[in-house]
N, C-alpha and C positions, 0 to 999 in steps of 0.2 A: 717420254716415260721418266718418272722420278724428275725430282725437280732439286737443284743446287742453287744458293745465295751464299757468297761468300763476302766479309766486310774488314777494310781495316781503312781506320781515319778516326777522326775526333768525336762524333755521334754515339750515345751508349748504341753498343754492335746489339743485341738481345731485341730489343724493340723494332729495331732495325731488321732485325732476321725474319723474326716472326711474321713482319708484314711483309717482307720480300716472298716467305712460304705460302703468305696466303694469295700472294698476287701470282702465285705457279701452281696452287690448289687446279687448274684444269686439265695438268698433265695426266693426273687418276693418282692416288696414294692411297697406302693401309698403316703405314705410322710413319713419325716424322724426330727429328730429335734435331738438338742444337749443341758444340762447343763452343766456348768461350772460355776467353784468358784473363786471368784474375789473382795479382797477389803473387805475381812468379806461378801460377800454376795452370795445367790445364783443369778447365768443367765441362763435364758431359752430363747431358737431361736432355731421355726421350721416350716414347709413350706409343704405345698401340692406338691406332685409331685417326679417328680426325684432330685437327688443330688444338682445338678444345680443351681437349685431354692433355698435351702434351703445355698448354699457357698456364693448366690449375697445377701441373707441379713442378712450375719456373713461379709460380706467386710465393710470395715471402722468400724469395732465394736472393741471397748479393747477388747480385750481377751489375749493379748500375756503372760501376767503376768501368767495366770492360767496353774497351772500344774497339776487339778486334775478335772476331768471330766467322762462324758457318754454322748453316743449316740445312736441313735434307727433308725431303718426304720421299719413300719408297713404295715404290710398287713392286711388289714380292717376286722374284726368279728363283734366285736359290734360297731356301728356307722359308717356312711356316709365316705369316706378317703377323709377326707377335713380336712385344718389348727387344728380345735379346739379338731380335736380329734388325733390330732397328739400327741405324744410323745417328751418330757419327758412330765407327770402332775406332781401339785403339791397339797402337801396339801392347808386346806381353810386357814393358815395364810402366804403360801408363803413358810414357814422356810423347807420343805421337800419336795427333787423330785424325781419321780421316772421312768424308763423304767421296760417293763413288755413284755415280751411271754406269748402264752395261754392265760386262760382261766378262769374266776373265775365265776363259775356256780352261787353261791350264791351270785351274786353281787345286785340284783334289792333287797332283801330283808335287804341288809346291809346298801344299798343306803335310803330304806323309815326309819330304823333305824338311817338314820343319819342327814337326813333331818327333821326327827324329834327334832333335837337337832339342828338346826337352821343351817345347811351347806348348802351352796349353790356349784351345779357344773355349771362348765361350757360345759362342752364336754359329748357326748354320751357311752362313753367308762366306761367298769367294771374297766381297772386301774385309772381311775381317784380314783373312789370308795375307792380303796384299798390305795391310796396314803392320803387319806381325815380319815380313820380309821387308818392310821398310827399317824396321827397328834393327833387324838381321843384318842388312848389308849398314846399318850405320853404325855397325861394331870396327867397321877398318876403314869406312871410305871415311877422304878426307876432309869431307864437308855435309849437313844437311843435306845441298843440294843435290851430292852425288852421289847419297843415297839416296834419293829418293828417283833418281835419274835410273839407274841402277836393276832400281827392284822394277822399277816398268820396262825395259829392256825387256826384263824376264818374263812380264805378263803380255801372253798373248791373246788376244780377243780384243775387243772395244770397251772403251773406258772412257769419264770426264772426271777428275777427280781431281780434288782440293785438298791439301794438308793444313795442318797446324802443327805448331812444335814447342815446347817448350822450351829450347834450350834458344829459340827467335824470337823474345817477345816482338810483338804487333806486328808479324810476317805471314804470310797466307804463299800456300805455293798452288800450281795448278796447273794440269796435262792434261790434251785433250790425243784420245786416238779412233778418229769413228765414232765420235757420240758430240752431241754439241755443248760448246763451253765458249764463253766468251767474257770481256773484261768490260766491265764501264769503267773512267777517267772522268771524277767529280774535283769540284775545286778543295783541297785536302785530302782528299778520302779516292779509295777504288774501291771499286766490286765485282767481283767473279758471279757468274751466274750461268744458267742451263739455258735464259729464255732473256730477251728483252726486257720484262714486263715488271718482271723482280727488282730492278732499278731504276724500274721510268721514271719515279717521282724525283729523284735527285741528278740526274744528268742524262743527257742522250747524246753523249760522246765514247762512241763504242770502239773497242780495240778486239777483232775476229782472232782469234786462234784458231790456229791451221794442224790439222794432223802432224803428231810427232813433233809438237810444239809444247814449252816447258816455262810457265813464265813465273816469277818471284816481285810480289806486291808489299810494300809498306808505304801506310798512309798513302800520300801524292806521289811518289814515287813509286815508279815500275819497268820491270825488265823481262825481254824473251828471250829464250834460250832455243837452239836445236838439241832434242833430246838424246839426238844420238851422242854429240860429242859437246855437249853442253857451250856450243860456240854462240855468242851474239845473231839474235835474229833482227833485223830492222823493222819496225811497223809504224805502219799509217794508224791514224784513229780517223775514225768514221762518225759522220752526224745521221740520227735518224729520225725522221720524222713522225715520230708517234707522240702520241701527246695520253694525257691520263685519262682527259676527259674520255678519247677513242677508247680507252681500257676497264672506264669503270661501265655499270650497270646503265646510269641518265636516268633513273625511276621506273625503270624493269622491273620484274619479278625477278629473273635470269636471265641473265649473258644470252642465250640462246633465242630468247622475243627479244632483246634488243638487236640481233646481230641479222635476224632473220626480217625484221623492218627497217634496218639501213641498208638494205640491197638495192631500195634504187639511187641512191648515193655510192655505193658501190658501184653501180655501171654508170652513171657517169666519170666518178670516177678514175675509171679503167677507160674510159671513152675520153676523156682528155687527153687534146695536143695527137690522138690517133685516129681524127676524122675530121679532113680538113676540106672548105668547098672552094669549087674554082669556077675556072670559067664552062667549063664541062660537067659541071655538079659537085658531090658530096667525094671523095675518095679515101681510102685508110690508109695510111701512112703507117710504118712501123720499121723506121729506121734500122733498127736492132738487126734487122732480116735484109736488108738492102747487098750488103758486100756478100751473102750465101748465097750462093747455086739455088733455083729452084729444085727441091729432091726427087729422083725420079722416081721415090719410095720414102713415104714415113713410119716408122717404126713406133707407134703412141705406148709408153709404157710408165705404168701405176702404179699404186693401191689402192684399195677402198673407195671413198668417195669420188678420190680423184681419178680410180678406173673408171668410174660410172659416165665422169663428165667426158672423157677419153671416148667414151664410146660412143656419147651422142653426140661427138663432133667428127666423128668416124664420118658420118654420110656425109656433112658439111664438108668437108676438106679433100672427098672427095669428086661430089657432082659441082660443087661450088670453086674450089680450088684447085677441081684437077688432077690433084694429088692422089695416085693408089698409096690407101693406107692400110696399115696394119695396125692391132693392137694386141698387148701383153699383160698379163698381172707380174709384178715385178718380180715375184718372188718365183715364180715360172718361168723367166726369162733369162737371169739369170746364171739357172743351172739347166739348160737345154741345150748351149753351143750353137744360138741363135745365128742363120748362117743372113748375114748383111754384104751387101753389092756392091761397089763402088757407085757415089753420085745417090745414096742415099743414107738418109739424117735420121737420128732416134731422136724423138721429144720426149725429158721426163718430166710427166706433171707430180707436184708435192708442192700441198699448202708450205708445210714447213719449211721446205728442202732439208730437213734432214733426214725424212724415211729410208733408216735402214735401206731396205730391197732393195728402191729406189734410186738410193744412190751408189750401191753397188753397182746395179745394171746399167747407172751413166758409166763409170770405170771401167765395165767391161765393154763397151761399144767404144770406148776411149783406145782400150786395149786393142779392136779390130781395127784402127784407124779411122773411125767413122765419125761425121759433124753431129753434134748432140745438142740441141735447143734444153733449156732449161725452162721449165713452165711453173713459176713460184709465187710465194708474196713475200717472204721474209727477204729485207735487201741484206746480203752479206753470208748470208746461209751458206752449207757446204755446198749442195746444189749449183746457185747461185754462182760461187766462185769458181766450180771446176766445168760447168758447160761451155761450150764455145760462143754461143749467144742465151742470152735473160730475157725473159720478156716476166717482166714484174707485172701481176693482176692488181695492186694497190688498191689491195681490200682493209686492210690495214690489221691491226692484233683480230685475230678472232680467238675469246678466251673458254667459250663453253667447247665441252670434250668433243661433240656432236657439232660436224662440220654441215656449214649453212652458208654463208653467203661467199666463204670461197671456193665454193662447186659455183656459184651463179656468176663471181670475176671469169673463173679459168671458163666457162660457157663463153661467155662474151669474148675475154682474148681470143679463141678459138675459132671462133664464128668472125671475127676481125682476122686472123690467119687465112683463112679461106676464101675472105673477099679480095685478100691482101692479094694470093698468089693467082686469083683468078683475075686480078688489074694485071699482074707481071705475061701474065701468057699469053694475053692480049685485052687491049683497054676494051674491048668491045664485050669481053665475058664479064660476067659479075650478076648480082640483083639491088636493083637499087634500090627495088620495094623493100629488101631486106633491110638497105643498110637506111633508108629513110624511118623504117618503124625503130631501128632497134634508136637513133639517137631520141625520137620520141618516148622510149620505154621508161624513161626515170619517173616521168611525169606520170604518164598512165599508170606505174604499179603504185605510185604512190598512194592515187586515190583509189585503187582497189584492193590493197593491203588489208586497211580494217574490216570491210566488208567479209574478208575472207578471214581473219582470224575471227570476227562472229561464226562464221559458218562451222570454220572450225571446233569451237566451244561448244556449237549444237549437237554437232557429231559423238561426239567424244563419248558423251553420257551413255547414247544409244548402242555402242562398239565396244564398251570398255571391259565387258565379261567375256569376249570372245578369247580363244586360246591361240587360233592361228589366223592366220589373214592369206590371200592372195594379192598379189599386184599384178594386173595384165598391161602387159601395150604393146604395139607393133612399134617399127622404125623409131626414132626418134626416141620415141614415150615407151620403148623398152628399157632403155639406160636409168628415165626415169622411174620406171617401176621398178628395178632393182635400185636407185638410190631411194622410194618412198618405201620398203620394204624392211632395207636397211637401217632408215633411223625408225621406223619402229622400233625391231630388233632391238637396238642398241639403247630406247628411252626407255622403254615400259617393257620390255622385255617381252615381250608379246613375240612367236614364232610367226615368221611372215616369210613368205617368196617371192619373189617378183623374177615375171616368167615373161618369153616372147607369147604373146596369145596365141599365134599361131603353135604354139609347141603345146599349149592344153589336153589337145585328144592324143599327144604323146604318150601320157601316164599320169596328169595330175588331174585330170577330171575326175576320176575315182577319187579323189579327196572331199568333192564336192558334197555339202550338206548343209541345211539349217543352222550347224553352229560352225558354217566354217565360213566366213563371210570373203567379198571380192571387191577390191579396192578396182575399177576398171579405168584405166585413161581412155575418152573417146572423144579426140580431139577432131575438130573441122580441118581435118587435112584429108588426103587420096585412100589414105587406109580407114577413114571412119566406118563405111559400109562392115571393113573385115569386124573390125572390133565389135559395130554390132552383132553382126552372127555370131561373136564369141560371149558377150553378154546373152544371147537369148539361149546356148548353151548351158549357160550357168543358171539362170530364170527355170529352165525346162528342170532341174533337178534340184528345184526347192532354194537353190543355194542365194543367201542375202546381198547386196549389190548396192554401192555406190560408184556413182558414174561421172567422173570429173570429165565437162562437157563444155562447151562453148557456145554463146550466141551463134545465131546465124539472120541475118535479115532482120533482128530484132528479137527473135525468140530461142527458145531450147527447143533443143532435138526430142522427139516423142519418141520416151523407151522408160516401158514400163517397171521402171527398178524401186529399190525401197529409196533410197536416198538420190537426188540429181542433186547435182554441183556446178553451179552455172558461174563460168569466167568469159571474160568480155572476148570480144571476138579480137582477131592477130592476124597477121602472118603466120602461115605454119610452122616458122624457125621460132618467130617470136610468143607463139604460142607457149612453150617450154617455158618461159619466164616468170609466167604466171601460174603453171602447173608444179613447177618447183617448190617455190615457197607455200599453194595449196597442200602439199601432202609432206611438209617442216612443219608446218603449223596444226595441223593434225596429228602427226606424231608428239607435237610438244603438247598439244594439251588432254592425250591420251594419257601421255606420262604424267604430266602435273593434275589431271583426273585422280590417278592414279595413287597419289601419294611419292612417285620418284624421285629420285634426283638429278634433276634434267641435268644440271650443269656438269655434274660427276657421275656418270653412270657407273656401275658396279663395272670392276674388270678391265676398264677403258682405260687411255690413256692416250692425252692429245696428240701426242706424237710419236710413233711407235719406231724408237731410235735402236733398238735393238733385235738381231733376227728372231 
């Protein structure tokens, strides 16, 4: 959420920023703004709205001189997402500015503290706060630095936040506590940033900040601090492998059809170097897990998307793996005082690894003693760095808000975990049909891709006045129907559910009408018969039906619905792969039907780094 570029080196910083904003444009924003240093002084310019608005009034402004700067897009918590409470603030004399992620709980009581001593704010925002108690405590402390050390002592909640000062020309400071923030190391130049992506063009030698880490940038030169006592941190810099090509569009419309047709490049991908053949066949290898206990219990814990994939690897991991497993929504897990066993592991899946909840609830399973698998793609994440074992899905940036082909990597690690621990229990357990389709999978989705976004685009038109949707599916194709429900939701805004079929005559039947249509999974697996009966349920009371279906022997299944949707036949695990991106691809061109903005949905925000 909210997205930071920070710059200092020889390049004008303004131009530099602007495009760093707009390569974080995915995190969700409602205005955006830039300082810069110019002439001994600080500049601030920032704007309600999209990028747009805030480039028409940086035109005709000096700035070319500056080469040392930050910029912000926010997504609104505290205060209205209008002008004043846009980003950068400054302190009350002007001399210090700052951008801020997150969250500073104790701001209202720092605010009547400050206001007591005669500050006035302008903006409704906790960083304004914090940017006014930095100026505060740098009436006695001895340095910059240890004001600004200082005033974050004092703020408690999660933060990533970047200064400027004028009394530093070309110096950038930057604290991260709970929200992500990290440094690129270019040849002259550094930059501070929320995300990777914001710096890819200019170097991919990255330097992680770690909670309660304070580091001070000019130009090529950079230092870390511990923020407690401002002592020397040591760090490594990191190389990452992303490249620009991975981050721009490649002749898309949006990020989201392109990231949603590299999925069978994506599992290969994630299938390299972890399926290796021998003289016994095919096997999954997954080093990462080799020196861990098999767990005599998994604890799967999420959000969002990546509950959804948590759940349909639920049955995998455990008829397949052996493994009794469990699953959590992260942010319910928690605060329950979740009671874990000796000799069993939580796995947190997070695209980003930085989900809030998420990485809480690794900390508190940390807290119990307990071995925590980290389930991610960003390499170096906080996730990443504080689980006991990583297993990277090496999906690579996914930059549209609306997650897609990193629910299809963590599918695949998952369903390789399950093969993994059913080798370890004994070489004789396993499915080899499973794991001989799934390395054939790249190939086969590839050539049924476009057929299926045809299909998609057919749909779209005849669906697109509906108000709400259903999603049914048993086993498996219930995860999916709550994730094909949820990127409705979340593209075209459209009210959808996605429901176990069997829980129908619960209470949602009664929903059932002509304008309330029924997205059905009924895939060629042991539950297709149920799902029929739940479809003829729906038929019996008027209510409209499309039927994502599968060959069989060469043909579709006879069921008299308004819409069939025919996917080539599978494996029943590998079936999902192809159901996946059927109902991404239907929601994206519902939305872009629609007039939405697929890549930026209202409200959203790529990474939901705050509780």
């Amino acid at each position: 959420m909210c997205g930071i570029i920070g710059y200092s080196g020889h390049r004008p910083a303004v131009p530099l920023l602007l495009e760093g904003l707009h390569r974080l444009e995915y995190r969700g924003y409602d205005s955006s703004g830039v300082a810069f240093e110019q002439a001994g002084g600080l500049h601030v310019v920032k704007a309600e709205g999209k990028l747009s608005a805030l480039e028409a009034k940086l035109e005709g402004l000096a700035h070319t001189l500056a080469t040392t700067g930050m910029g912000h897009t926010r997504w609104a918590t505290h205060g209205l997402p209008v002008e004043r409470n846009a980003h950068p603030h400054l302190s009350q004399d002007g001399k210090i500015a700052i951008v801020h992620n997150g969250i500073i709980e104790n701001f209202q009581e720092l605010k009547e503290e400050l206001s007591a001593k005669g500050h006035t704010f302008l903006s409704d925002t906790d960083t304004e706060v914090l940017a006014h108690l930095i100026g505060e405590e740098r009436k006695d402390a001895p340095s910059l630095c240890e004001a600004f050390a200082r005033a974050l002592r004092r703020a408690h909640g999660a933060y990533a936040v970047v200064m400027m000062a004028a009394e530093e020309p070309g110096v950038i400071y930057a604290a991260r506590m709970a929200a992500p923030l990290l440094m690129g190391v270019g040849v002259g130049e550094c930059f501070v940033a929320s995300d990777i992506p914001a710096f890819l063009p200019y170097t991919r030698e990255v330097v992680f900040l770690e909670d309660g880490e304070l580091a001070r940038i000019k130009g090529p030169a950079w230092e870390v601090f511990s923020l407690t006592d401002l002592s020397p941190v040591k760090k490594s810099v990191s190389y990452v492998p992303w490249d620009m090509q991975a981050a721009a569009k490649g002749g898309y419309k949006h990020f989201m059809l392109k990231e949603i047709m590299e999925q069978p490049r994506v599992i290969t991908d994630c299938l390299t170097g972890r399926v290796l053949e021998g003289e016994d066949g095919a096997r999954v290898v997954l080093h990462e897990l080799d020196h861990m206990p098999v767990p005599t219990r998994l604890h799967i814990v999420a959000c969002g998307t990546s509950y959804n994939a948590g759940l349909w690897g639920r049955q995998l991991l455990e008829n397949v793996g052996g493994i009794p497993t469990d699953l959590d929504i992260a942010s319910e897990f928690r605060y329950r005082d979740p009671q874990i066993l000796p000799g069993e592991a939580v796995m947190v899946i997070s695209q980003s690894g930085e989900t809030a909840d998420t990485l809480a609830a690794l900390r508190l399973a940390r807290e119990k003693g307990c071995m925590v698998i980290g389930l991610c793609n960003v390499v170096g994440s906080s996730i990443a760095r504080e689980a006991d074992v990583v297993l990277y899905t090496q999906a690579g940036p996914e930059i549209s808000v609306a997650s897609t082909k990193a629910m299809c990597s963590q599918m695949v690690l998952i369903a390789l975990m399950a093969l993994y621990y059913g080798q370890r229990r004994s070489p004789a357990v396993g499915d080899a049909g499973l794991l001989r389709e799934l390395c054939t999978l790249p190939e086969r989705l590839s050539a049924a891709l476009p057929v299926m976004q045809e299909r998609a685009a057919q749909l779209a038109p005849r669906f697109s006045s509906a108000r709400s949707f259903f999603y049914l599916g048993r086993g498996q194709c219930h995860a999916l129907a709550l994730e094909g429900a949820l990127k409705l939701k979340e593209l075209s805004y459209i009210h959808a559910e996605g429901y176990a079929a069997g829980e129908m005559k619960h209470g949602p039947i009664a929903l059932i009408d002509p304008q309330f249509p029924t997205f059905a999974l009924a895939l060629d697996d042991a539950l297709f018969a149920k799902v029929k009966s739940n479809i003829q349920e729906v038929l019996a009371r008027q209510g409209r039906v499309i039927a994502l279906v599968q060959e069989k022997d060469g043909r579709a299944p006879d069921l008299a619905v308004e819409e069939l949707w025919v996917l080539p036949s599978a494996h029943p695990v590998i079936s999902s792969f192809f159901a996946l991106p059927a109902l991404q691809l239907f929601s994206y061109r519902m939305a872009d039907y629609l007039g939405k903005d697929v890549d930026q949905p209202r409200n959203l925000a790529k990474s939901v780094t705050v509780e």
